[in-house]
C-alpha positions in Angstrom: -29.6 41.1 -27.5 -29.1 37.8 -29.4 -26.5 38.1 -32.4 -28.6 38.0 -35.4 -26.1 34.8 -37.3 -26.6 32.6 -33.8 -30.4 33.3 -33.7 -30.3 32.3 -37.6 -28.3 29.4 -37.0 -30.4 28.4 -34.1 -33.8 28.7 -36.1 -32.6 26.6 -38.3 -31.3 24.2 -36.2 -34.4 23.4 -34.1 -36.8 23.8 -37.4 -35.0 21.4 -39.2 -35.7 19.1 -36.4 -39.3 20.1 -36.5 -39.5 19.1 -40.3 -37.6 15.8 -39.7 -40.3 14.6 -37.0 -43.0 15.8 -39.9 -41.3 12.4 -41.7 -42.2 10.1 -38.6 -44.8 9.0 -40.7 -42.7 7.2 -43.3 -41.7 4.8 -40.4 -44.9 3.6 -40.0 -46.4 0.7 -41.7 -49.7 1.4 -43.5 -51.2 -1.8 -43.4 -51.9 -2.0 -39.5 -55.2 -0.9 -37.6 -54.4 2.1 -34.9 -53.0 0.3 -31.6 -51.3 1.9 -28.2 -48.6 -0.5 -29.1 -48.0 1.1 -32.4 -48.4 4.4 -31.2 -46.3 4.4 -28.0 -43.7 1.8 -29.0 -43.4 2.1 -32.7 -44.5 -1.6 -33.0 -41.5 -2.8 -31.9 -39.6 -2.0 -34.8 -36.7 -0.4 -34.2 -32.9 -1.8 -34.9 -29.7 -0.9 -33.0 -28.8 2.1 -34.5 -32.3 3.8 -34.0 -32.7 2.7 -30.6 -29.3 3.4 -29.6 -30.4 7.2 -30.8 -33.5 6.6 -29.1 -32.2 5.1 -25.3 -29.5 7.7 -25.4 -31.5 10.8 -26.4 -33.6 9.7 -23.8 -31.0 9.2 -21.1 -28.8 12.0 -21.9 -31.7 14.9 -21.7 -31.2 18.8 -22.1 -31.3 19.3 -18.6 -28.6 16.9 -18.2 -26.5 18.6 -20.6 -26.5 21.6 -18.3 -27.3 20.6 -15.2 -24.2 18.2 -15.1 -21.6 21.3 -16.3 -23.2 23.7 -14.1 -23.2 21.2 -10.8 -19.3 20.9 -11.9 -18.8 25.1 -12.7 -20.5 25.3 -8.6 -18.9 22.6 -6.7 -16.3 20.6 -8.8 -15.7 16.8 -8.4 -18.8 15.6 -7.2 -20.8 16.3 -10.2 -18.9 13.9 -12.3 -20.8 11.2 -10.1 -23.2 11.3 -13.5 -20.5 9.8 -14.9 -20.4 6.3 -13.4 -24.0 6.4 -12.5 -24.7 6.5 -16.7 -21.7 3.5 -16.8 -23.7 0.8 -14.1 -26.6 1.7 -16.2 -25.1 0.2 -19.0 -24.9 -3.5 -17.7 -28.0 -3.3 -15.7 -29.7 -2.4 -19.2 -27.9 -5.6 -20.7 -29.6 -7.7 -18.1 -32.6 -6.3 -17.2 -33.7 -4.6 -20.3 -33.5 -7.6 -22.2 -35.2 -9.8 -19.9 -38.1 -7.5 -19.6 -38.8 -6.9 -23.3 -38.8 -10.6 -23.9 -41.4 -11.0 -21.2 -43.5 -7.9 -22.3 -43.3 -9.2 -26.0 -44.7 -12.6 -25.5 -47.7 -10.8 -23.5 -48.3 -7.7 -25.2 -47.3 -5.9 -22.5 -46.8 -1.8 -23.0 -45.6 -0.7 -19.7 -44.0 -1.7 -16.5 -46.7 -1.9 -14.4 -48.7 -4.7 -17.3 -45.8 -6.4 -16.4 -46.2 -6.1 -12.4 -50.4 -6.6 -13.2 -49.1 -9.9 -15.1 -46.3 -11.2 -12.5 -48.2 -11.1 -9.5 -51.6 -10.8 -10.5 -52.2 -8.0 -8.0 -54.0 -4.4 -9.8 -53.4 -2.6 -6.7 -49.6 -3.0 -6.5 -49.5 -2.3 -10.2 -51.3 0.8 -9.9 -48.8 2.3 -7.5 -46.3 1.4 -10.2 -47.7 3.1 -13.0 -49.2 6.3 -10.4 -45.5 6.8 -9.0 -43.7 6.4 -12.7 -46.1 9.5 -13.9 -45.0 11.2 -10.8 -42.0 10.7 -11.3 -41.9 11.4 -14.7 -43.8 15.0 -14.7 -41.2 17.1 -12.9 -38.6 15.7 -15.3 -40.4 16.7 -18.0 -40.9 20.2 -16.7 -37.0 20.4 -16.5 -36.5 19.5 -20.1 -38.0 23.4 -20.4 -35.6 24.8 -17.8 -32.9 23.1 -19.8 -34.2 25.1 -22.8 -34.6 28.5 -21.3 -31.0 28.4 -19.6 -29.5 28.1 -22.8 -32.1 30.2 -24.7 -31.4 33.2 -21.8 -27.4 33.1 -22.2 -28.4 33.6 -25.9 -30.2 36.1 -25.5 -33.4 34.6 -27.4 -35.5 34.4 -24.4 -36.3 37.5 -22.2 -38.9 37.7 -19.0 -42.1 38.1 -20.0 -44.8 37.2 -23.2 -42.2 37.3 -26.0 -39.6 34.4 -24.2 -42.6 32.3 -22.8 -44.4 32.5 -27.1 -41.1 31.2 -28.0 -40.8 28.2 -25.2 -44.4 27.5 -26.6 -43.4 27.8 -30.0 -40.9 25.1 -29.6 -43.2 22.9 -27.6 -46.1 23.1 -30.1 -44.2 21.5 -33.4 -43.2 18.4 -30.7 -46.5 18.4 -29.4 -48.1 18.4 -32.9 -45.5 15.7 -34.4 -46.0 13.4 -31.3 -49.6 13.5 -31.4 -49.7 12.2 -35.0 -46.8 10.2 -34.9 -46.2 9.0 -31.9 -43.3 7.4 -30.4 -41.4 7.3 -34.6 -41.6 11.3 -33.6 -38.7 11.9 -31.1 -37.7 9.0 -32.8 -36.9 10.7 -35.4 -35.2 14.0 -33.9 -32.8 11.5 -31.8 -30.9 11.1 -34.7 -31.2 14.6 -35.6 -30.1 15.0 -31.8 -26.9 12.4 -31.8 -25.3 14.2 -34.8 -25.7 17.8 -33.9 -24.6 17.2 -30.0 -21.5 15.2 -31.1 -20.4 17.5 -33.7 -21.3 21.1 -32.0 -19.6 19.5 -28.1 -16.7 18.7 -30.6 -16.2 21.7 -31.8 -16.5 23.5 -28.2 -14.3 21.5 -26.6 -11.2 22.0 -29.5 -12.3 25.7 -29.2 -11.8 25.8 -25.6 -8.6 23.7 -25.1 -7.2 25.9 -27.9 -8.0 29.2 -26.4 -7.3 27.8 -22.5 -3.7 25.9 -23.5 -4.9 22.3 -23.1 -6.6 20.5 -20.3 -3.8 20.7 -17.5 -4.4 24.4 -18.1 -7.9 24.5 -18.0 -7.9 22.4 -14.0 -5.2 24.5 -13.1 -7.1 28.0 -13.5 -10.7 25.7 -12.2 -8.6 25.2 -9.1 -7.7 28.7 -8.2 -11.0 29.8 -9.1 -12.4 27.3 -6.8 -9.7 28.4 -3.8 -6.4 26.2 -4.2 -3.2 26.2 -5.2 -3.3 23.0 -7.3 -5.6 20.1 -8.4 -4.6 18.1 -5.5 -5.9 20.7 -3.0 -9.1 22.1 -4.5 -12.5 20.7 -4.7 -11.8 19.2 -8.2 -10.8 16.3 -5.9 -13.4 14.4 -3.9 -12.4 14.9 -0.5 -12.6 11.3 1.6 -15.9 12.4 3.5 -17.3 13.0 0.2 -17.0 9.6 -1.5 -20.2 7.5 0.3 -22.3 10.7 -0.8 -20.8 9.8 -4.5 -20.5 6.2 -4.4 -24.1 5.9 -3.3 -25.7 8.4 -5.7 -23.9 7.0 -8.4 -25.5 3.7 -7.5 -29.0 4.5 -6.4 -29.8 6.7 -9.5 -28.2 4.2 -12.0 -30.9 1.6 -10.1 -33.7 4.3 -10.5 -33.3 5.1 -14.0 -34.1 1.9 -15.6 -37.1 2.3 -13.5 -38.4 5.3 -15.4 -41.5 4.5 -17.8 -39.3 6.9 -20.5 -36.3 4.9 -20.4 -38.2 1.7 -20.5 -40.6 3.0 -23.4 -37.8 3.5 -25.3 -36.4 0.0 -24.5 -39.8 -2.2 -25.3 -39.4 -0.3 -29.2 -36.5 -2.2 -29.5 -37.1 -5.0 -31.8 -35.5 -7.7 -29.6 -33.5 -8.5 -26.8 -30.0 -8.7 -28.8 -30.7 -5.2 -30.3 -30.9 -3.7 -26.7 -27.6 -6.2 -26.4 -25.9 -3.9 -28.6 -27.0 -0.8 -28.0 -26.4 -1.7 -24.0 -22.9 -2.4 -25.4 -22.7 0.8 -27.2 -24.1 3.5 -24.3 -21.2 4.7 -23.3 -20.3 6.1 -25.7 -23.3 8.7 -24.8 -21.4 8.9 -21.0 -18.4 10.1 -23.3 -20.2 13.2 -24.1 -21.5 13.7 -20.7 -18.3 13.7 -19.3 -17.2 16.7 -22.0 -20.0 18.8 -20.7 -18.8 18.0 -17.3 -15.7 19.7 -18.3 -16.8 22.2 -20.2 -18.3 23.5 -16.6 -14.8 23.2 -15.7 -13.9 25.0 -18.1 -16.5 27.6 -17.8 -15.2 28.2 -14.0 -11.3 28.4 -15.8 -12.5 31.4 -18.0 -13.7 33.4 -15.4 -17.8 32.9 -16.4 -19.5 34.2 -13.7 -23.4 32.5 -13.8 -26.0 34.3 -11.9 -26.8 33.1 -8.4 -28.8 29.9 -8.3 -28.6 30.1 -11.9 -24.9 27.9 -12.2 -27.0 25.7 -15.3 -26.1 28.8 -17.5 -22.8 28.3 -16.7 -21.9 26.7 -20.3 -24.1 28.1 -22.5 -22.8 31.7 -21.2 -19.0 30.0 -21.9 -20.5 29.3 -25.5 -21.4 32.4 -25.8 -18.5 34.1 -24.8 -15.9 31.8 -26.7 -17.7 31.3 -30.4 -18.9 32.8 -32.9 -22.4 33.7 -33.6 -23.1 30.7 -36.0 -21.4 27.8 -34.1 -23.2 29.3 -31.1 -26.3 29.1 -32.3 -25.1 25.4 -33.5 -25.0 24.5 -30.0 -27.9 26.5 -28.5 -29.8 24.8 -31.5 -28.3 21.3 -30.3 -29.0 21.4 -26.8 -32.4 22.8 -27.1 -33.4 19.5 -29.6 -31.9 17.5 -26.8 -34.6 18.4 -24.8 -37.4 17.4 -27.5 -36.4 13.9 -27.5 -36.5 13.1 -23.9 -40.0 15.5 -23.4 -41.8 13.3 -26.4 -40.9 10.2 -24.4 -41.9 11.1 -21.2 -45.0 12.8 -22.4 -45.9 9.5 -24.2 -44.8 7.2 -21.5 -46.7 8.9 -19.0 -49.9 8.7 -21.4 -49.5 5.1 -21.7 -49.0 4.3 -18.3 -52.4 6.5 -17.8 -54.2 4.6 -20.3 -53.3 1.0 -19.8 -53.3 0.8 -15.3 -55.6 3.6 -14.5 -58.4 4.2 -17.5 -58.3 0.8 -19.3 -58.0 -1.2 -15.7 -60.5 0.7 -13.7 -62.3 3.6 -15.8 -63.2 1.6 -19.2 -62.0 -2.2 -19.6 -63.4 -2.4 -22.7 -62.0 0.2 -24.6 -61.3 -0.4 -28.2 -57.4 -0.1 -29.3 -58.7 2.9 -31.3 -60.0 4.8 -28.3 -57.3 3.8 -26.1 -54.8 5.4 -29.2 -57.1 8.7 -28.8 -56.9 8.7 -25.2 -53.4 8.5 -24.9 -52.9 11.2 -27.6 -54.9 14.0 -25.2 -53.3 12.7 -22.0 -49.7 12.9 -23.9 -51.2 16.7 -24.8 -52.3 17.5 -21.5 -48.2 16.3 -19.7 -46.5 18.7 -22.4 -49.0 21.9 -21.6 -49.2 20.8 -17.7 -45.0 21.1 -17.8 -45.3 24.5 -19.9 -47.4 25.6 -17.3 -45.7 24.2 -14.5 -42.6 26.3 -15.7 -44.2 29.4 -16.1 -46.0 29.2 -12.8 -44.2 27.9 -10.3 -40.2 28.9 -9.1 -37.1 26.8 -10.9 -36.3 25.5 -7.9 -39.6 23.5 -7.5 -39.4 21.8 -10.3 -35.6 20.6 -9.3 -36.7 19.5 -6.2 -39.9 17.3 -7.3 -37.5 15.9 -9.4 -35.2 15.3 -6.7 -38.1 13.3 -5.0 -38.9 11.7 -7.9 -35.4 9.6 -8.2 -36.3 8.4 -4.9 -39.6 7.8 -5.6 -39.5 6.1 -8.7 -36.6 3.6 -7.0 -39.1 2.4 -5.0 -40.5 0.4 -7.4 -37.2 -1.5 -8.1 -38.2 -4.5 -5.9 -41.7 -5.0 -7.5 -40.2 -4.6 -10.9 -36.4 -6.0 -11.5 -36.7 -8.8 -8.6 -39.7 -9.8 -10.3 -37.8 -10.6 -13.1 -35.7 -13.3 -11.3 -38.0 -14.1 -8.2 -42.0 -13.9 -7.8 -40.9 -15.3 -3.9 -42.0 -11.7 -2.6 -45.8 -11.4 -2.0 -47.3 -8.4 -3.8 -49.4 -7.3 -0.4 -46.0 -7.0 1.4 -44.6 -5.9 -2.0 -47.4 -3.3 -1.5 -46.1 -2.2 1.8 -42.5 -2.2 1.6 -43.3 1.0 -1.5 -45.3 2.4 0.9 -42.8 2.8 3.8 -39.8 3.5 0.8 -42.4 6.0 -0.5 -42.5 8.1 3.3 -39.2 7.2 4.7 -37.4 8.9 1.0 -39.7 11.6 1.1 -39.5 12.3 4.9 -35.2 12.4 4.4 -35.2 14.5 1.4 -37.9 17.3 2.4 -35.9 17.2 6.3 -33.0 17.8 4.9 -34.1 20.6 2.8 -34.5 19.2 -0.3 -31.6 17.5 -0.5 -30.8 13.8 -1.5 -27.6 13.2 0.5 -28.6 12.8 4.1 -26.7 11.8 7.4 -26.7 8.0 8.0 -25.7 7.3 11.4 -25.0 8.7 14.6 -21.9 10.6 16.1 -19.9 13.6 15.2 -19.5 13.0 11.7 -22.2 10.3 10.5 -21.5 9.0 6.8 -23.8 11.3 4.2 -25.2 8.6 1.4 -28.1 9.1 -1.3 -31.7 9.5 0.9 -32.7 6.7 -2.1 -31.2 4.2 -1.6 -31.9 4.3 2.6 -35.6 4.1 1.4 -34.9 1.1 -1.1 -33.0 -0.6 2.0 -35.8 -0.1 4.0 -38.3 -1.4 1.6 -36.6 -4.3 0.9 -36.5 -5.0 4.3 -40.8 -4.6 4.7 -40.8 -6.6 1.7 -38.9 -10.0 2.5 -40.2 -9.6 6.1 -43.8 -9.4 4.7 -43.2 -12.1 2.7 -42.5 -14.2 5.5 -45.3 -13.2 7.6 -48.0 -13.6 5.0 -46.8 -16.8 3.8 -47.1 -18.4 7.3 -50.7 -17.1 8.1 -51.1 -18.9 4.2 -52.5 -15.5 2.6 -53.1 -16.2 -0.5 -51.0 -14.5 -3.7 -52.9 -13.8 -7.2 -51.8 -15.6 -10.2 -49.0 -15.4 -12.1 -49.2 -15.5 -15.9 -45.9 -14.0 -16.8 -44.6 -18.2 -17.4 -40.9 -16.5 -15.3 -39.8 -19.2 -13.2 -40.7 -18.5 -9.3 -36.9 -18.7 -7.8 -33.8 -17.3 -9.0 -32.2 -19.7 -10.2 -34.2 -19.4 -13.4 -33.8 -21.6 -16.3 -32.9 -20.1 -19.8 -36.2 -19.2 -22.6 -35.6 -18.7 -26.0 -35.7 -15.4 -27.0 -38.5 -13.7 -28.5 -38.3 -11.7 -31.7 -35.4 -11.2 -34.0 -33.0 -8.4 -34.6 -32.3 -6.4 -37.8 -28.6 -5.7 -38.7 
């Protein structure tokens, strides 16, 4: 049963987040007629503090929070691969981000794929854009909930049956209600409700648990023997040298997938120019600073003896929580976590909407849709993703949704070529463009579901072949279709569609002034 001061604390943690998203409205201007770029992108508005809130409660998810700690509390060093994976993200978003929300602004662009439609002037190529960054997207948004019900289970607020699943719904129904309304100023909103109370309620667990355990060099030391050695140095809280191509490449292909997600890049086009997404580039880490505490605290978790049910190691942390606080600051952190998830799930509900609305119904359903009915539109699609992942949950096993998301990191990379080498080259022809996703698309699912699910798979023959991220073997591969394609097509002179995205054609591109200004 949940101790009656945590499950006090923790309702009025997560409902004071649901009245803060009630105030979305107060960010948005009266004096402008409905549009999808006002709804899903807050008209570009937002300065560096709110969208460093905003791109780093969008990153740093629930699931995240606990997936991370538990990967640690199971297998030790190789879960801090999260860790460098969220640093290359951070220079990739300098550059990339910046470029694309310059380009997207002078067009009125809204998604990713308007800027693959624009580039190469080919609807097919960015259809499969837009089609695999909902796919992607869904099972993510589905593991925001498991993120909430491992911490709501170690509580002891959710139990099997009608009671936990009316509470999941409960806390989905105020984020659906506030998004439809509001929009993207919604989880807007609740990001910085989110920043404060992860910071302060990680802070206090980790003082707690270094003063109970006797300081870090304790806190390894009793990880280690729980994990089989005598020290550190000979337990798997070291990467053992096999193990490093598995982390070196995972690092790298998911910090390349990431910016390739329609959420992250929704939350980068509400920026309200490129030197705001300068700064709050700049100032990500220090969001990788507090994923690397929750990494510990699953060492820490394994140093106290926390022993998380079988396939369940994601509980790890909250069950340390549990054990280690009291009932209020527990339910601090429960509360915490769980709004963690509501940022990232508004996001990807709304990306995924827009995506829908502007490359599948607007381009091929109803081109002339007003910017009224393309707003209602997108408010019942975003509707439909948030009770499609409650469903999903309920229906299907945990372990599904971890492995479509799996996929989708390897999916979603394949659009990487179409995507940030369009930034700097339109060289590539969209057809073999077209084909290169196709043959990433197979070969990365083909690896991952062969190797049981797993995105680390042998590379190369003999007794012990190197294991590297199945992603990035796919991206390799569809690079390779791509430039090859290129090649072909151009010497049998098939012709390329037009490109009205004004990006010079090579890479050595000439510097633009920069569109739109940024508030201090």
């Amino acid at each position: 049963m949940a101790d009656g001061a945590m499950t006090a604390t923790f309702l009025a943690v997560t409902g004071g987040a649901s009245l803060l998203a009630v105030t979305a409205r107060r960010l948005r201007p009266t004096d402008r007629l409905p549009s999808l770029e006002g709804w899903a992108l807050a008209d570009r508005s937002l300065g560096p503090v709110w969208t460093w809130m905003l791109l780093g409660g969008t990153i740093f998810t629930a699931y995240t929070f606990t997936a991370v700690p538990g990967l640690a509390y199971a297998n030790g060093a190789p879960a801090f691969f999260a860790v460098p994976y969220t640093v290359i993200v951070c220079p990739l978003a300098f550059v990339l981000l910046t470029r694309l929300w310059a380009v997207a602004r002078r067009h009125g662009y809204v998604t990713v794929a308007d800027f693959v439609r624009g580039r190469y002037g080919s609807p097919p190529l960015a259809l499969v854009v837009a089609l695999t960054g909902i796919l992607a997207t869904m099972p993510y948004l589905a593991l925001q909930l498991l993120g909430i019900r491992a911490v709501l289970t170690a509580g002891g607020v959710y139990t099997r049956g009608a009671g936990g699943d009316l509470v999941m719904v409960a806390l989905f129904t105020g984020l659906a209600v506030a998004t439809y309304r509001h929009g993207l100023r919604a989880p807007t909103v609740i990001s910085a409700f989110k920043a404060v109370a992860v910071f302060v309620s990680l802070t206090a667990v980790c003082w707690l648990v270094l003063a109970r355990l006797g300081g870090p060099g304790a806190v390894f030391d009793g990880a280690a023997r729980r994990l089989g050695g005598t020290g550190v140095a000979d337990s798997a809280l070291l990467l053992a040298p096999e193990q490093r191509p598995a982390y070196a490449t995972l690092a790298l292909g998911s910090a390349l997938a990431l910016l390739m997600y329609p959420h992250v890049l929704t939350a980068g086009f509400a920026a309200d120019g490129p030197r705001t997404l300068r700064k709050v580039s700049v100032a990500l880490p220090a969001w990788t600073g507090l994923l690397a505490l929750f990494g510990f605290l699953g060492i820490a978790a394994l140093a106290t003896g926390v022993r998380a049910p079988e396939g369940g190691a994601e509980t790890a942390v909250p069950m340390l929580v549990d054990r280690l606080m009291p009932g209020p600051l527990a339910g601090l952190v429960f509360g915490a976590i769980t709004v963690g998830a509501l940022v990232p799930a508004a996001v990807m509900s709304i990306a995924a909407a827009t995506c829908f609305v502007r490359n599948v119904y607007v381009e091929y359903v109803h081109p002339t849709a007003t910017p009224k009915r393309q707003v209602r539109i997108a408010k019942a699609v975003s509707l439909t993703a948030k009770v499609g992942a409650v469903a999903f949950v309920f229906g299907l096993r945990d372990q599904d949704a971890i492995n479509l998301q799996l996929l989708g990191g390897v999916w979603i990379l394949q659009t990487f070529p179409a995507v940030a080498l369009g930034l700097f080259t339109g060289r590539l022809h969209p057809r073999a463009l077209l084909a290169g996703w196709a043959v990433g698309m197979a070969a990365g699912t083909f690896l991952v579901v062969r190797e049981g699910f797993s995105s680390i798979v042998p590379f190369g023959s003999g007794d012990q072949p190197l294991e590297i991220y199945a992603g990035l073997v796919a991206l390799l591969l569809n690079l390779t279709v791509a430039v090859a394609g290129t090649v072909a097509l151009e010497r049998f002179g098939v012709p390329r569609g037009a490109d009205l995205t004004d990006l010079p054609s090579r890479l050595t591109a000439r510097r633009r002034p920069e569109t739109g200004a940024s508030n201090p």
